[in-house]
C-alpha beads as a LAMMPS data file, in Angstrom:
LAMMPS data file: protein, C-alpha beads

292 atoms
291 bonds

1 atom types
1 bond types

-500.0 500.0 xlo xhi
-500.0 500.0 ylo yhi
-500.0 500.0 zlo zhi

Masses

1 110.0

Atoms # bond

1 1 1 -36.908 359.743 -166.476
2 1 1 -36.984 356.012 -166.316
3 1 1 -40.602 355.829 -166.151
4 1 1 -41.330 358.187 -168.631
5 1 1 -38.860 355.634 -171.374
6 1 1 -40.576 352.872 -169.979
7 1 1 -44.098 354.354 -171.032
8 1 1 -42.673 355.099 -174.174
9 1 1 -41.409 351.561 -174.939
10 1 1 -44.697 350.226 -173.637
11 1 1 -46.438 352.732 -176.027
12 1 1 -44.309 351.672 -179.172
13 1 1 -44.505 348.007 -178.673
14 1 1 -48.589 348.313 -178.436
15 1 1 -48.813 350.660 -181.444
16 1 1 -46.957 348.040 -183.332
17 1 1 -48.704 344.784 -182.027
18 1 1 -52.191 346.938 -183.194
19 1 1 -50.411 348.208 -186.386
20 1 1 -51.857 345.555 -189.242
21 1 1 -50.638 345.359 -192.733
22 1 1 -51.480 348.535 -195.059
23 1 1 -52.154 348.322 -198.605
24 1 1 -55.214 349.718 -201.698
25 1 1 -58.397 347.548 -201.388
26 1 1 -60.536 348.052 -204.186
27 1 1 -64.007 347.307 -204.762
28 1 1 -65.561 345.374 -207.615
29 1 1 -66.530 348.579 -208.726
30 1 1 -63.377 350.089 -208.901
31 1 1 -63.213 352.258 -206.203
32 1 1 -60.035 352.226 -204.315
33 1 1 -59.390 353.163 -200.530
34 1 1 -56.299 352.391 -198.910
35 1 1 -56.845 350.581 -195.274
36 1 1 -55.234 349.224 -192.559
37 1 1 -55.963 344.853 -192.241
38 1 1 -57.020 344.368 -188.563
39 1 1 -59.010 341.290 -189.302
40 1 1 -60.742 339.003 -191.153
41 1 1 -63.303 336.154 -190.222
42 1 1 -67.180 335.324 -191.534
43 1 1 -66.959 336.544 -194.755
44 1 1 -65.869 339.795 -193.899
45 1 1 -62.562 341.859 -193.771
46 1 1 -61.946 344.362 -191.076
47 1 1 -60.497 347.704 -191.940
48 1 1 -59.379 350.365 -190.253
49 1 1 -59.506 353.496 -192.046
50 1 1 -58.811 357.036 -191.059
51 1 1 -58.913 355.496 -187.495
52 1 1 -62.447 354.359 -188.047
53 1 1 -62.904 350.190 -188.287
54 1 1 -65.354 349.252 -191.400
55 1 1 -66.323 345.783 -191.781
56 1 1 -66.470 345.045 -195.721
57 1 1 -67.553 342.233 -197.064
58 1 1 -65.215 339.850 -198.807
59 1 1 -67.504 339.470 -201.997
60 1 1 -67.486 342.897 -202.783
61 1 1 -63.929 343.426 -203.349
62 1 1 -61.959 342.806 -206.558
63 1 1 -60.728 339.092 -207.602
64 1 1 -57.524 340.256 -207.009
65 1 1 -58.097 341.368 -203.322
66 1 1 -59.812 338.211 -202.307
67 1 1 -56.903 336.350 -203.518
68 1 1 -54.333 338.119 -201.871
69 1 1 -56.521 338.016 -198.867
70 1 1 -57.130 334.488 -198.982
71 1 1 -53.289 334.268 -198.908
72 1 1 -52.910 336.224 -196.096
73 1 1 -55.433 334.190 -193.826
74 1 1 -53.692 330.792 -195.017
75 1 1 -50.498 332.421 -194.286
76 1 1 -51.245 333.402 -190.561
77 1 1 -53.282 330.174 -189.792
78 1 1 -49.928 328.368 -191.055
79 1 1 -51.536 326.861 -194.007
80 1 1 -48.469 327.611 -196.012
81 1 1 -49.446 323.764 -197.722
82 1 1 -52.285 325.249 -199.773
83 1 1 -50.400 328.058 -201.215
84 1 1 -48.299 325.279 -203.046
85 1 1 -51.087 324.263 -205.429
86 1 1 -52.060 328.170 -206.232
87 1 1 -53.427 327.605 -210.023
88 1 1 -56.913 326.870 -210.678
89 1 1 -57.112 324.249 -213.231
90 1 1 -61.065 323.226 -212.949
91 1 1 -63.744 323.609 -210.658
92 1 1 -67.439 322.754 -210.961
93 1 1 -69.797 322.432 -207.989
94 1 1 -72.377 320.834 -210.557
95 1 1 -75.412 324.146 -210.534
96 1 1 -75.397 324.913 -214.325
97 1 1 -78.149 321.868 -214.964
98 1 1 -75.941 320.057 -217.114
99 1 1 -71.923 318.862 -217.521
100 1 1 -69.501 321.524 -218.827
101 1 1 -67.863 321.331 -221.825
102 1 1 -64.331 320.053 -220.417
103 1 1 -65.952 317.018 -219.435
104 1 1 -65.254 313.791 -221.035
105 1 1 -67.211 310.322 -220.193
106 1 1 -66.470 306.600 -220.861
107 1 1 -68.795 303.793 -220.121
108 1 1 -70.576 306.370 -218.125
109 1 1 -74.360 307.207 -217.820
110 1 1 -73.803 309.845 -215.039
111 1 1 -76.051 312.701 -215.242
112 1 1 -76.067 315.865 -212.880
113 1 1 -79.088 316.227 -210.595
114 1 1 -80.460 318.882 -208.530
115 1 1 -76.745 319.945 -208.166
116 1 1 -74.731 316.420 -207.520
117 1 1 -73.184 314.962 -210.020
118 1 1 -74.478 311.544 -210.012
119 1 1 -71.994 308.798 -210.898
120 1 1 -73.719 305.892 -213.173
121 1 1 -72.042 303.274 -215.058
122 1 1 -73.349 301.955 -218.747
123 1 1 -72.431 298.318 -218.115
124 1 1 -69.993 297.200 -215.360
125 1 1 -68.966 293.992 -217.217
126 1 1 -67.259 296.318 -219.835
127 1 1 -65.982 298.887 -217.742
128 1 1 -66.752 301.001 -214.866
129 1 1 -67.959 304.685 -215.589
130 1 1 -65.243 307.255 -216.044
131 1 1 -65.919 310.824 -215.712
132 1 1 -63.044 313.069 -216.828
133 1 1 -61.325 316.618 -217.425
134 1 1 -58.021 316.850 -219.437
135 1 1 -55.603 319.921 -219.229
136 1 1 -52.413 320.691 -220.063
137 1 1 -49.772 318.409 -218.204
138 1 1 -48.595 319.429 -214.850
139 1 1 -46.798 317.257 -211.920
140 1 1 -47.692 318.659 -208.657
141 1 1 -51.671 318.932 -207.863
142 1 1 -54.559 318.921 -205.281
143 1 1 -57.967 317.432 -206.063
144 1 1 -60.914 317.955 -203.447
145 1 1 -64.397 316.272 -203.689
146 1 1 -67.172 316.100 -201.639
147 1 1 -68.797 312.283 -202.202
148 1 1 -71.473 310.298 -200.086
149 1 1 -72.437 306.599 -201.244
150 1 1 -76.254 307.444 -201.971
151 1 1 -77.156 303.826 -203.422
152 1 1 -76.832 299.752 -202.700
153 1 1 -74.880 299.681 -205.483
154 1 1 -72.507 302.630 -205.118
155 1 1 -69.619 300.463 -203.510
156 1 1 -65.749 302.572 -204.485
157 1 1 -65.095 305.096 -206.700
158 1 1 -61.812 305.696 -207.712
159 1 1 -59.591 309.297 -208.646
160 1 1 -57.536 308.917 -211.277
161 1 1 -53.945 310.762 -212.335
162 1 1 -53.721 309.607 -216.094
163 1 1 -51.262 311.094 -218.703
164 1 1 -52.381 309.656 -222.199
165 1 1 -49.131 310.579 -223.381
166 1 1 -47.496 307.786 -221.540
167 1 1 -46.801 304.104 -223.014
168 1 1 -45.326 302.073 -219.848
169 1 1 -48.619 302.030 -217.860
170 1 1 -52.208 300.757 -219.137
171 1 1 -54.109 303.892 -220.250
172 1 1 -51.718 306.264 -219.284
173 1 1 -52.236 305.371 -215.641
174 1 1 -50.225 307.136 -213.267
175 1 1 -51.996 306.814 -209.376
176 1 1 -55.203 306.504 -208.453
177 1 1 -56.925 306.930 -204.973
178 1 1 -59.819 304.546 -204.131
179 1 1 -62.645 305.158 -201.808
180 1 1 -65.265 302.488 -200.307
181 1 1 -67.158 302.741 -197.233
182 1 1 -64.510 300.486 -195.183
183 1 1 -61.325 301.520 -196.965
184 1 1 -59.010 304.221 -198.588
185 1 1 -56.317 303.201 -200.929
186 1 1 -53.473 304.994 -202.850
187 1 1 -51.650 303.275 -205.509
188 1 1 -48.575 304.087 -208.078
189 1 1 -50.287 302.788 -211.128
190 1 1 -47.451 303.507 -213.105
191 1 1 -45.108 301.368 -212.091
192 1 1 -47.203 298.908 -210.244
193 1 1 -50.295 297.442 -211.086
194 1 1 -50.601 298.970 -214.230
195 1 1 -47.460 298.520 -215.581
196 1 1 -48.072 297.249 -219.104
197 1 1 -45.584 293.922 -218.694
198 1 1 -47.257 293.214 -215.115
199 1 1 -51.198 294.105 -216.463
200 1 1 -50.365 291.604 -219.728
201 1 1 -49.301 288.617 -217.424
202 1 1 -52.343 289.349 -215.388
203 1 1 -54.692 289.600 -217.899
204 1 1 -53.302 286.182 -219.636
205 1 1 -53.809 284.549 -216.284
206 1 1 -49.920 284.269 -215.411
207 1 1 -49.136 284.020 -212.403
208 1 1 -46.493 286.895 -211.011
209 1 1 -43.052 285.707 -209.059
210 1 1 -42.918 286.142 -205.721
211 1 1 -40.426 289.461 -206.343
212 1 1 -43.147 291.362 -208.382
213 1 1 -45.372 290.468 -205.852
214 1 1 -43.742 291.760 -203.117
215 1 1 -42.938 295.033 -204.870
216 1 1 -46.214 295.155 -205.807
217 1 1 -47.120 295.430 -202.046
218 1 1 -44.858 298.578 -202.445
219 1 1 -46.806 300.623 -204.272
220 1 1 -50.313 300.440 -202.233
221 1 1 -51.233 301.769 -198.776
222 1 1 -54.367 301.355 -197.350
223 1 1 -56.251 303.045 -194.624
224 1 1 -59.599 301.785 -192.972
225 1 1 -62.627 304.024 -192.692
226 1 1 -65.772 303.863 -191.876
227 1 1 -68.341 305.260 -194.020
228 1 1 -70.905 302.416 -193.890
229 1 1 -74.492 303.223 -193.872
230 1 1 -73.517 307.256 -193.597
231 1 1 -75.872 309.183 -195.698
232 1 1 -73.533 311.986 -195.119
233 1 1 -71.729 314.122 -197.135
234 1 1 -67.693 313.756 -197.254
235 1 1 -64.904 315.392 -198.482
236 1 1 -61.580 314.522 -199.985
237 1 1 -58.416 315.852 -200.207
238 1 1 -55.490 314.270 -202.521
239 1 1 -52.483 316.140 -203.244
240 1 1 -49.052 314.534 -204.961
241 1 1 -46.155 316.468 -204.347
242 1 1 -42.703 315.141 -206.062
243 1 1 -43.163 311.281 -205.238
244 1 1 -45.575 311.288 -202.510
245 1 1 -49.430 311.113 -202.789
246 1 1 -51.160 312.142 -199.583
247 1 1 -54.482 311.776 -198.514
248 1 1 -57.158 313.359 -196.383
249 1 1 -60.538 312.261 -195.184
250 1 1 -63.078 315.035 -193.980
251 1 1 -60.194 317.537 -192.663
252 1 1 -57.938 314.505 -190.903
253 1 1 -54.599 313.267 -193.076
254 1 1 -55.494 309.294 -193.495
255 1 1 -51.351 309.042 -194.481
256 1 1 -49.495 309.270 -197.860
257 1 1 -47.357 307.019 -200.153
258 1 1 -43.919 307.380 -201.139
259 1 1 -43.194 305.788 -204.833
260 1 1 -41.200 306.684 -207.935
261 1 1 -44.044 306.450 -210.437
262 1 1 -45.813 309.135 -208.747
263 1 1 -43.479 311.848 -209.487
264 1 1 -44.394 311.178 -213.392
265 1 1 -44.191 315.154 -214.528
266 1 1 -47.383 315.418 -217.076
267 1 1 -50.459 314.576 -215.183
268 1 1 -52.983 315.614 -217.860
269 1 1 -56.260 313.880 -216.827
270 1 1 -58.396 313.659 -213.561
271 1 1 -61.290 311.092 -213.639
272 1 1 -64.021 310.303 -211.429
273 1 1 -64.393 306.331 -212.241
274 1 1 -67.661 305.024 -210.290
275 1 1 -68.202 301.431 -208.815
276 1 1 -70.688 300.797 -209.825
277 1 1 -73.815 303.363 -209.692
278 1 1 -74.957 305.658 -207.344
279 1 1 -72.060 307.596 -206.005
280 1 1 -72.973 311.227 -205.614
281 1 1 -70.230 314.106 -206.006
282 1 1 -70.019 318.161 -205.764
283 1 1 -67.744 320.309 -205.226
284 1 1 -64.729 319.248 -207.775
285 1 1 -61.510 321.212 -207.649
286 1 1 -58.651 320.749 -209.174
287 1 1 -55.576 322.685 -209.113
288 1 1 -51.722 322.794 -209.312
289 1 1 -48.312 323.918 -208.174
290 1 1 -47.236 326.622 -210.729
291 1 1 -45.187 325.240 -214.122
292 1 1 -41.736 325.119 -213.578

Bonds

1 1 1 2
2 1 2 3
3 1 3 4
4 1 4 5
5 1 5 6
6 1 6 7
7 1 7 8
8 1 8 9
9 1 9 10
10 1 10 11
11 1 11 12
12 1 12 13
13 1 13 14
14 1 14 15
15 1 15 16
16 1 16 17
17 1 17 18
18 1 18 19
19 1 19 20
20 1 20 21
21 1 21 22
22 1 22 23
23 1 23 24
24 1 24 25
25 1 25 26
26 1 26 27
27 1 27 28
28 1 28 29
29 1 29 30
30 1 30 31
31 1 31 32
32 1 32 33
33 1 33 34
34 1 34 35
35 1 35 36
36 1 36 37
37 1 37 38
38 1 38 39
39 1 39 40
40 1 40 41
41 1 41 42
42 1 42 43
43 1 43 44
44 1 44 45
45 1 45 46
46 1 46 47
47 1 47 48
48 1 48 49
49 1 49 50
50 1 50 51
51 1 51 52
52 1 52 53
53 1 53 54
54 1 54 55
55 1 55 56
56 1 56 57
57 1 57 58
58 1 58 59
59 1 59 60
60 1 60 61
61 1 61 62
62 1 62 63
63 1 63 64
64 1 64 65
65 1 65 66
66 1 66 67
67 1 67 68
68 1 68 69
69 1 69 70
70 1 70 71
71 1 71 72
72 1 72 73
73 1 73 74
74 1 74 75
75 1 75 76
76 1 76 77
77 1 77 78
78 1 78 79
79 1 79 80
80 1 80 81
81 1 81 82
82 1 82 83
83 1 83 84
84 1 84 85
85 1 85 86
86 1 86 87
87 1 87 88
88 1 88 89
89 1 89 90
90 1 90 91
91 1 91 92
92 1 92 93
93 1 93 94
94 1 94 95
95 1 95 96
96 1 96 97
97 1 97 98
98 1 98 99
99 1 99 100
100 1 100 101
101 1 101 102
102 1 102 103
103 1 103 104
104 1 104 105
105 1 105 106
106 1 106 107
107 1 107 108
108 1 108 109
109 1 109 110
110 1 110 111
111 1 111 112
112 1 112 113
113 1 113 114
114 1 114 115
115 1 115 116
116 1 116 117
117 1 117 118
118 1 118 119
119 1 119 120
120 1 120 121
121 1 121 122
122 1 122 123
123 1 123 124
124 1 124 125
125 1 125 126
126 1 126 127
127 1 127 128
128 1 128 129
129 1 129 130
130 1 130 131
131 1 131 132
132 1 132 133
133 1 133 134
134 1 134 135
135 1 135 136
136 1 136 137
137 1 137 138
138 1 138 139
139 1 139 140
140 1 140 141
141 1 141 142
142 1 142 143
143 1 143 144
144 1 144 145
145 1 145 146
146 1 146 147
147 1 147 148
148 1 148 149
149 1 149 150
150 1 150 151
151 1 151 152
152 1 152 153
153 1 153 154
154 1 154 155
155 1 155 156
156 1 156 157
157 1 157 158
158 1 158 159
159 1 159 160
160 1 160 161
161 1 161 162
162 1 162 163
163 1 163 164
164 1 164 165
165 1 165 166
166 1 166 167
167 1 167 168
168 1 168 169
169 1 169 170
170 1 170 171
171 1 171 172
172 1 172 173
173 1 173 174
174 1 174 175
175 1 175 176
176 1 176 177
177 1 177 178
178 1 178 179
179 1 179 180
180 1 180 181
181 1 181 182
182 1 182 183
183 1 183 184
184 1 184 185
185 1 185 186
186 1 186 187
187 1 187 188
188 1 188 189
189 1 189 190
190 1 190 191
191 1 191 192
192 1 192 193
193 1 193 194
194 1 194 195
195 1 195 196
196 1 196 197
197 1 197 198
198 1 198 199
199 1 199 200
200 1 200 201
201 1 201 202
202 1 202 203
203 1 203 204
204 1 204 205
205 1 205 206
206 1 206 207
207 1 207 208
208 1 208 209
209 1 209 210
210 1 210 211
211 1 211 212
212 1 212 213
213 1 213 214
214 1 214 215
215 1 215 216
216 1 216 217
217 1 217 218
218 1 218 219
219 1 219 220
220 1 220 221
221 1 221 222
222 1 222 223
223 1 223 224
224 1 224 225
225 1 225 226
226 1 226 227
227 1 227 228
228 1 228 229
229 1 229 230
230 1 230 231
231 1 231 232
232 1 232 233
233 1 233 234
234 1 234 235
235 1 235 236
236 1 236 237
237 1 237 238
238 1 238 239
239 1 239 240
240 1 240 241
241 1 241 242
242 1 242 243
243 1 243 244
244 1 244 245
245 1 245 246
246 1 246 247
247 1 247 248
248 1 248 249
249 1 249 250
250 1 250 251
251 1 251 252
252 1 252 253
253 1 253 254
254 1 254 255
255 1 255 256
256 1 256 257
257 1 257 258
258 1 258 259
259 1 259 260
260 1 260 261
261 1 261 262
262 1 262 263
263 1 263 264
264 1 264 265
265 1 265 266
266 1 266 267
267 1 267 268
268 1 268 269
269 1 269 270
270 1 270 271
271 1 271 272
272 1 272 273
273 1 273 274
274 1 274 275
275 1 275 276
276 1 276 277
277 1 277 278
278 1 278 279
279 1 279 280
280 1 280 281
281 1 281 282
282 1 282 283
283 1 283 284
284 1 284 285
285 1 285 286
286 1 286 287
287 1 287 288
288 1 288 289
289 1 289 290
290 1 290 291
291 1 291 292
């Protein structure tokens, strides 16, 4: 008798280790079938249906499918992170031939070519080239780019958090992440560097007290890299949650910075702004957390 509840209890435990999530999968073509999840890796979703395992690929399945599935792989690799910044704001990887619509450019001469997005700037001694997207204001967001520096003369580029809406800070300038072969910086713009009393003094050649300076020093991290003489591809991660902006470099987390200015509510713009030619991009995502 003991044995035979033993089996059973072995039995149960198995069928519900095996037992996946059930749900309707449909196809792009409408067709619905309702499956058991067993797995899901290269592309491809493993189903068990009618006790019979069918490998389907992701593609063909609805939008909403490959969302949900995309949640549920995130989900069991512990990736909770990424489901944070869930709303697609803009994404181009650069293949139409030409710049969407949402662009904007200053001082720029970029151009896309054979898929990059080629980062060129008009004149240097005016201002460095600025390729942007608005949208409407949000405050939590995640911006990934693939760069490499394809040029002698392609020496930082810089992304950009602006709100145009906002008076304190030069341009609207909230943060700003900078990226040169040797170095990574983050910076509150807002109530730093860019601050419109601070930027004024600088730009009349005052100097700043030794109190601004040191807060100053507050509101920049830097992290060395090193991308000299790669003619490799990289990508970047930035996402600013509340008041911290955190970085990461090809997969690894460089660090983050903790400052007041970043929590500013209405980010509204994303640039690319290129020092000074010759930085290559593809790839560009932006999202967001949800509106509140």
């Amino acid at each position: 008798m003991k044995l035979s509840v033993a089996v059973l209890l072995i039995s149960l435990i198995l069928s519900s280790v095996s037992m996946g999530e059930v749900r309707d999968f449909t196809n792009k073509e409408g067709k619905t079938i309702q499956g058991e999840l067993v797995d899901l890796r290269d592309g491809k979703v493993r189903l068990r249906v009618s006790g019979r395992i069918y490998d389907v690929p992701v593609e063909t399945l609805s939008p909403e499918d490959q969302t949900w599935l995309n949640e549920w792989d995130l989900k069991r690799q512990g990736k909770t992170e990424e489901l944070y910044y869930s709303d697609l704001i803009f994404e181009d990887d650069f293949s139409g031939g030409g710049f969407k619509e949402e662009w904007g450019h200053y001082a720029s001469s970029s151009l896309i070519e054979d898929g990059v997005l080629v980062g060129k700037t008009t004149d240097i001694k005016v201002h460095a080239g600025v390729d942007n997207i608005r949208f409407e204001g949000r405050k939590d967001m995640e911006v990934s780019v693939k760069f490499k520096f394809a040029g002698p003369t392609a020496y930082r580029f810089n992304v950009w958090f602006d709100d145009k809406e906002l008076k304190e800070a030069h341009a609207g300038h909230v943060c700003s992440v900078a990226v040169s072969p040797k170095e990574v910086s983050i910076q509150d713009a807002k109530t730093g560097n860019m601050r419109l009393d601070i930027r004024e003094k600088r730009q009349a050649g005052e100097q700043l007290d030794d109190e601004t300076m040191a807060m100053l020093a507050e509101k920049m991290v830097k992290f060395p890299v090193d991308l000299e003489g790669s003619d490799d591809w990289h990508e970047l991660l930035i996402r600013t949650k509340d008041d911290v902006v955190t970085v990461s470099l090809d997969g690894d987390e460089l660090g983050e910075l903790q400052s007041e200015g970043l929590a500013h509510p209405t980010k509204s713009l994303v640039s690319l702004t290129t020092n000074e030619d010759d930085v290559h991009y593809d790839d560009f995502v932006v999202k967001a957390a949800p509106a509140e």
